[in-house]
KEKE-3310 file (N, C-alpha, C; in steps of 0.2 Angstrom, whole numbers, plus 5000, padded with zeros to 4 digits):
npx = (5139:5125:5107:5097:5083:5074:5056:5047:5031:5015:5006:4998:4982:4989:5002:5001:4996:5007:5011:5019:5021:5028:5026:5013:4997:4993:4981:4984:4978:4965:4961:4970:4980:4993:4995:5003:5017:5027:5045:5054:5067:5066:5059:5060:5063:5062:5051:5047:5040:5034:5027:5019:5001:5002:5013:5010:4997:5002:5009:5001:4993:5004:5005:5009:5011:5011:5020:5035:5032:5041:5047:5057:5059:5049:5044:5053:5050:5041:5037:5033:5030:5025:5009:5012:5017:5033:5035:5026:5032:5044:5039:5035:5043:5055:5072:5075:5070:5078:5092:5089:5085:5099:5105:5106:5109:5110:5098:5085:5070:5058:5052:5054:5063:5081:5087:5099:5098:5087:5096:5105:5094:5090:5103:5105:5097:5100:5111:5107:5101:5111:5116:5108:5110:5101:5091:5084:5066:5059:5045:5043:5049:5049:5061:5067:5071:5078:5089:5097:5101:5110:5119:5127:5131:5139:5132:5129:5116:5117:5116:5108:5105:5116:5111:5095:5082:5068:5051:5042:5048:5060:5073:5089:5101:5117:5121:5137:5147:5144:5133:5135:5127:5130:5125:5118:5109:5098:5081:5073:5063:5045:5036:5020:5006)
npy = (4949:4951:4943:4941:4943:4940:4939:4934:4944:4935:4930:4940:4945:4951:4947:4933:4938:4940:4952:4970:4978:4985:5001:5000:4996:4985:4971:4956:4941:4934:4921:4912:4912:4905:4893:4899:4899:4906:4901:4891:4897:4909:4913:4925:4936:4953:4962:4969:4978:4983:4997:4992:4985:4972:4965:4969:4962:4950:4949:4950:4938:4929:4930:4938:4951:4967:4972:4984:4998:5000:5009:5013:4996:4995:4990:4991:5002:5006:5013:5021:5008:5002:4988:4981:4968:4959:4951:4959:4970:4966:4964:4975:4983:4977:4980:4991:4986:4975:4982:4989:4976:4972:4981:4978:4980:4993:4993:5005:5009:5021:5036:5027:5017:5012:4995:4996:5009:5005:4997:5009:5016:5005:5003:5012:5007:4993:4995:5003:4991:4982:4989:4989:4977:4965:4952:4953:4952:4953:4957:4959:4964:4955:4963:4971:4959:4954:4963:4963:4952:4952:4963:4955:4944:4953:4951:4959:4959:4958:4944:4928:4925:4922:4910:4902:4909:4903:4910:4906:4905:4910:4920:4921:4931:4936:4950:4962:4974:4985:4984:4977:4964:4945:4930:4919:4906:4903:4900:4895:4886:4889:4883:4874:4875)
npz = (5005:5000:4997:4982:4974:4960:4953:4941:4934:4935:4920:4908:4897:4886:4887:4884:4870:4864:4865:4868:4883:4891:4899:4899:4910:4912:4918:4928:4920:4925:4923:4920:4927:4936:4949:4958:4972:4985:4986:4996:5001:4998:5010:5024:5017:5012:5004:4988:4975:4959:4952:4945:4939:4935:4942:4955:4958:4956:4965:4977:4973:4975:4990:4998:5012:5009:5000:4998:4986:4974:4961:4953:4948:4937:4923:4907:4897:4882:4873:4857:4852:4861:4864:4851:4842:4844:4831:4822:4822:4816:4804:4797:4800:4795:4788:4798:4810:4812:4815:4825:4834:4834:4841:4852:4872:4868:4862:4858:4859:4848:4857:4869:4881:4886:4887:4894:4897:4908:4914:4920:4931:4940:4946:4956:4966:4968:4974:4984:4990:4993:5003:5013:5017:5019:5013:4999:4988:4973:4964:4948:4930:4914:4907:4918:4923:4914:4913:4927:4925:4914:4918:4927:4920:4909:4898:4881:4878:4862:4857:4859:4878:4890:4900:4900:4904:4914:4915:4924:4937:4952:4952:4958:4962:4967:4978:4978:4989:4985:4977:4964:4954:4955:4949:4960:4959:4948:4940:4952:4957:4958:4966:4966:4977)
capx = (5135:5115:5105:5091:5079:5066:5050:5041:5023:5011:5004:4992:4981:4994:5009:4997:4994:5013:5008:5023:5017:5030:5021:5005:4994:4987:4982:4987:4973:4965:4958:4976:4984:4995:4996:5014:5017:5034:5049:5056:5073:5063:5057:5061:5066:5059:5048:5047:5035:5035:5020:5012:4997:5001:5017:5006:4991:5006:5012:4993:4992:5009:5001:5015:5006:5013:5027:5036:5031:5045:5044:5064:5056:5044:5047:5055:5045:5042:5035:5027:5029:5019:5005:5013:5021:5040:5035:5022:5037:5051:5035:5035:5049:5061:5079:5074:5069:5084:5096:5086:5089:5107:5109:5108:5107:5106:5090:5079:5061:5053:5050:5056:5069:5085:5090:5105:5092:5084:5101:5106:5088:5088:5109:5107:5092:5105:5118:5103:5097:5117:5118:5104:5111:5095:5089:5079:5065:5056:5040:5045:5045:5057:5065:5072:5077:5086:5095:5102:5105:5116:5124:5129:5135:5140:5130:5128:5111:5117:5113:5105:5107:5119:5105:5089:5076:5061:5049:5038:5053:5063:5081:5092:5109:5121:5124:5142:5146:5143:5129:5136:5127:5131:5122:5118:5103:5092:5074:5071:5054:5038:5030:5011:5001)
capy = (4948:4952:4940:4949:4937:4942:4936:4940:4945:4932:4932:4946:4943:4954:4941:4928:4939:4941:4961:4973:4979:4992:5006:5000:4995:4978:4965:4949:4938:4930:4915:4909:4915:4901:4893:4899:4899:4909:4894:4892:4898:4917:4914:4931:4942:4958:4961:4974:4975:4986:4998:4992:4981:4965:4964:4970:4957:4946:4951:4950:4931:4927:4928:4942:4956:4975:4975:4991:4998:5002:5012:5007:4990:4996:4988:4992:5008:5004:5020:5020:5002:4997:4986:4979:4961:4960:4947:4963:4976:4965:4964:4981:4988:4975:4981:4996:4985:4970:4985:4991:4974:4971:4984:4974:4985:5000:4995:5011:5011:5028:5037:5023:5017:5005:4993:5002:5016:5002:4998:5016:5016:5001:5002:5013:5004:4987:4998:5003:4984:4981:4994:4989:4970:4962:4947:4956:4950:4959:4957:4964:4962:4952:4967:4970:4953:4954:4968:4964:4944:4955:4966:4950:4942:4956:4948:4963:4958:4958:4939:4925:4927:4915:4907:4901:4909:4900:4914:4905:4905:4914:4921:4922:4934:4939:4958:4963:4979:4991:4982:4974:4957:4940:4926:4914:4902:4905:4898:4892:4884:4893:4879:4874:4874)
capz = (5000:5001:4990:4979:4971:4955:4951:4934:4936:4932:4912:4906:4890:4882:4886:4880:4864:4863:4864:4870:4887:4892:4904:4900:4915:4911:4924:4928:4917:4932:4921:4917:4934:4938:4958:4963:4982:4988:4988:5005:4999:4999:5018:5026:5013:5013:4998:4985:4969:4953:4954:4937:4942:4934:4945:4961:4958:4957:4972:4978:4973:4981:4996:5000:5012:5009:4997:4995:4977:4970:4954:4949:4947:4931:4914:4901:4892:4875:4868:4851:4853:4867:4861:4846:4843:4840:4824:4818:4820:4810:4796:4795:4799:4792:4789:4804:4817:4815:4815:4832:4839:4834:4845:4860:4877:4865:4857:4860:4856:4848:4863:4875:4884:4882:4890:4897:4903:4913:4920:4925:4934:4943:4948:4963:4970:4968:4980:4992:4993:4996:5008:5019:5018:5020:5009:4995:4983:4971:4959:4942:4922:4910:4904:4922:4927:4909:4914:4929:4921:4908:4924:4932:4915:4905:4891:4880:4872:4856:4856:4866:4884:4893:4904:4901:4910:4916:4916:4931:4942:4955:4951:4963:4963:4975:4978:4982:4995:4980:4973:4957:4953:4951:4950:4963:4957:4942:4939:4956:4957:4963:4968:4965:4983)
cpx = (5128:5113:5097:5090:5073:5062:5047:5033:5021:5009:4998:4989:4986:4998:5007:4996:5002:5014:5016:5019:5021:5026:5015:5003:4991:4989:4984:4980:4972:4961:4963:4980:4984:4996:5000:5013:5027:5039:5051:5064:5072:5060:5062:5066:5060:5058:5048:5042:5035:5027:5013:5008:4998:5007:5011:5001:4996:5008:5007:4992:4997:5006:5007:5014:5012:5020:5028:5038:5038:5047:5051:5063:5051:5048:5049:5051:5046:5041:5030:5025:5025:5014:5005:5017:5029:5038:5032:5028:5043:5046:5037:5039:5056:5066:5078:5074:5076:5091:5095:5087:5095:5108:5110:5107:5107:5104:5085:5072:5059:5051:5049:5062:5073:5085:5094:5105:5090:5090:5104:5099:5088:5097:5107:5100:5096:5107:5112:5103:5105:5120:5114:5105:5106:5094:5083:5075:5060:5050:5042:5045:5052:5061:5069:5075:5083:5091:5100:5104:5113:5121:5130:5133:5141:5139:5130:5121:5113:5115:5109:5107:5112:5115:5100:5086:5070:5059:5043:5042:5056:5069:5083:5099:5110:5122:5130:5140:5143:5134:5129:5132:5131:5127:5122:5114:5100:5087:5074:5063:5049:5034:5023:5009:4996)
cpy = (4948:4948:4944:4945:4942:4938:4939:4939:4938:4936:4936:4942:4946:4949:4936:4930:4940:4951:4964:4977:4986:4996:5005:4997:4989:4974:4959:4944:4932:4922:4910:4909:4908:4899:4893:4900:4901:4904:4898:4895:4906:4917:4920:4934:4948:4960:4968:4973:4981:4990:4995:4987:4974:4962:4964:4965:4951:4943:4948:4940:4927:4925:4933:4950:4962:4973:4979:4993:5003:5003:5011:4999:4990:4993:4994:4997:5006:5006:5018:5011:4995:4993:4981:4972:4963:4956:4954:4969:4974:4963:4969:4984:4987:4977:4985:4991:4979:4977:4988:4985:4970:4975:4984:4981:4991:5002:5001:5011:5018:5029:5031:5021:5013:5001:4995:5006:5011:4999:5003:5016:5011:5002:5003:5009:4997:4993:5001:4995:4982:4985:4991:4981:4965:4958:4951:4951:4954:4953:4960:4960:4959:4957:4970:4965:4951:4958:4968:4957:4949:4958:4961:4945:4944:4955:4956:4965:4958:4951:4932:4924:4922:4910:4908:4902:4906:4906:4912:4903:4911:4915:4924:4926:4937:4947:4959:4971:4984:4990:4979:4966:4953:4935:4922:4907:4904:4899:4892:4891:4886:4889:4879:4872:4870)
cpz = (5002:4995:4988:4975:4964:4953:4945:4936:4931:4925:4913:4899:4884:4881:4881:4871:4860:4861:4866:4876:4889:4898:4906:4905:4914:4917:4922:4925:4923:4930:4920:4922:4937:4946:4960:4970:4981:4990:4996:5007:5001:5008:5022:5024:5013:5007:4993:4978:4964:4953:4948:4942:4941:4941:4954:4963:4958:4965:4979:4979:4974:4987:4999:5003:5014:5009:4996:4988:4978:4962:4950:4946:4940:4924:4910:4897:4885:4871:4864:4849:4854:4863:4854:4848:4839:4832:4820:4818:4816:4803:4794:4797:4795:4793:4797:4810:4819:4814:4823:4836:4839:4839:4853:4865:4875:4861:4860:4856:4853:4853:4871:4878:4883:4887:4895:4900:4908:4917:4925:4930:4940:4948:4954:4967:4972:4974:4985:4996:4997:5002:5014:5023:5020:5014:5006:4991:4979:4965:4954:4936:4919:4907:4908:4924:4920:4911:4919:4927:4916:4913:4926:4926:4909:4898:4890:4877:4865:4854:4860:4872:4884:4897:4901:4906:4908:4920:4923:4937:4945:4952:4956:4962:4971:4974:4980:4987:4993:4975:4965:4959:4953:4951:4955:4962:4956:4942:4945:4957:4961:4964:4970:4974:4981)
residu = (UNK:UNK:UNK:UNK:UNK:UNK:UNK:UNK:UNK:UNK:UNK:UNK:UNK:UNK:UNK:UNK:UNK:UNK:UNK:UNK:UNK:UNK:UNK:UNK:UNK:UNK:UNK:UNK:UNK:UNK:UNK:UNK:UNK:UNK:UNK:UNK:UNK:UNK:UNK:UNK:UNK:UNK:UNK:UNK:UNK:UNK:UNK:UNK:UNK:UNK:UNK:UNK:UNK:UNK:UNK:UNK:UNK:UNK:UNK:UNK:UNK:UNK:UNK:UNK:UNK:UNK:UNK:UNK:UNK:UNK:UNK:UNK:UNK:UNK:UNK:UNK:UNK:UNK:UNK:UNK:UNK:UNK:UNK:UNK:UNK:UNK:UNK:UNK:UNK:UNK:UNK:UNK:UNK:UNK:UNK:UNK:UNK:UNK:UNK:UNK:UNK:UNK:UNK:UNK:UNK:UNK:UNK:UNK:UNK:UNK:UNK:UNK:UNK:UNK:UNK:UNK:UNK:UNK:UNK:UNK:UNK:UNK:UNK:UNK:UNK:UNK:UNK:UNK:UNK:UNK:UNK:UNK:UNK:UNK:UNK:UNK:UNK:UNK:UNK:UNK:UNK:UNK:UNK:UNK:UNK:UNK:UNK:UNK:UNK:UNK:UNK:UNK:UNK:UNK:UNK:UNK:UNK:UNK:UNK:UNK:UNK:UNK:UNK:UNK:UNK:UNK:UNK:UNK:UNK:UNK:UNK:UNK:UNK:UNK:UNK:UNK:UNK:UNK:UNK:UNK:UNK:UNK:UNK:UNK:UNK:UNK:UNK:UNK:UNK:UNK:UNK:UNK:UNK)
# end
């Protein structure tokens, strides 16, 4: 078993605005930017970070020097979406948008991607990190560490997860030889320096 840790990037003014962020490039809002330090749990893992910037300034104010960007690590694309609030698309779309997300891992955005896409994407990078057997941890967005929480629980999305995550926290899974999740320990604490 190889353990494979996620991190969610620090808040952006979008998170804050409850915006849908998806592809877009936004920073980590550096007026807000909470004082995490790398738990001692993570002490020589070999790092990894999503290329968006909010993830990499994350990475940046970890204190975590030359992660390798890895682009299987990119949020969730959101298409026509991006930009918008979930409350402003079930205003206006009503019926459309709670039929879009009853459909759990195959909610598709106009022009974006599902859940399910972001699992096909991310799989074979799981079975690289299992292959190379080394303690992984990565920088990356809620929309990955739901997917591989659902991989490891076979939630389907269609309702609330089976775990609470604490989005200022570590997640911790195990990888088997193939790379299937499971869980090992959820929201471990990023202690303040």
């Amino acid at each position: 078993m190889t353990l494979f840790a996620l991190i969610r990037h620090m808040p952006t003014e979008w998170n804050a605005a409850g915006r849908l962020q998806g592809g877009e490039d936004v920073p980590v809002d550096s007026a807000t930017a909470p004082n995490w330090q790398v738990p001692p749990e993570l002490d020589g893992f070999r790092w990894l970070t999503s290329p968006l910037r909010r993830a990499r300034d994350t990475a940046r104010l970890l204190g975590i020097a030359e992660p390798v960007i890895e682009p299987r690590l990119s949020e969730m694309r959101w298409g026509l979406w991006e930009g918008e609030t979930l409350a402003g698309l079930r205003a206006r779309l009503g019926a459309e948008m709670a039929a879009a997300e009853a459909a759990g891992v195959d909610l598709r955005p106009p022009g974006g991607e599902s859940p399910r896409e972001v699992q096909a994407r991310i799989r074979p990078m799981l079975a690289e990190i299992a292959q190379r057997d080394r303690p992984t941890a990565a920088v990356t967005h809620k929309g990955v560490i739901r997917a591989v929480l659902a991989l490891a629980t076979r939630w389907d999305m269609r309702d609330k997860p089976p775990h609470r995550l604490n989005w200022s926290a570590a997640h911790l899974f195990r990888l088997d030889e193939s790379g299937e999740p499971s869980i090992a320990r959820l929201n471990v604490a990023l202690e303040r320096v």
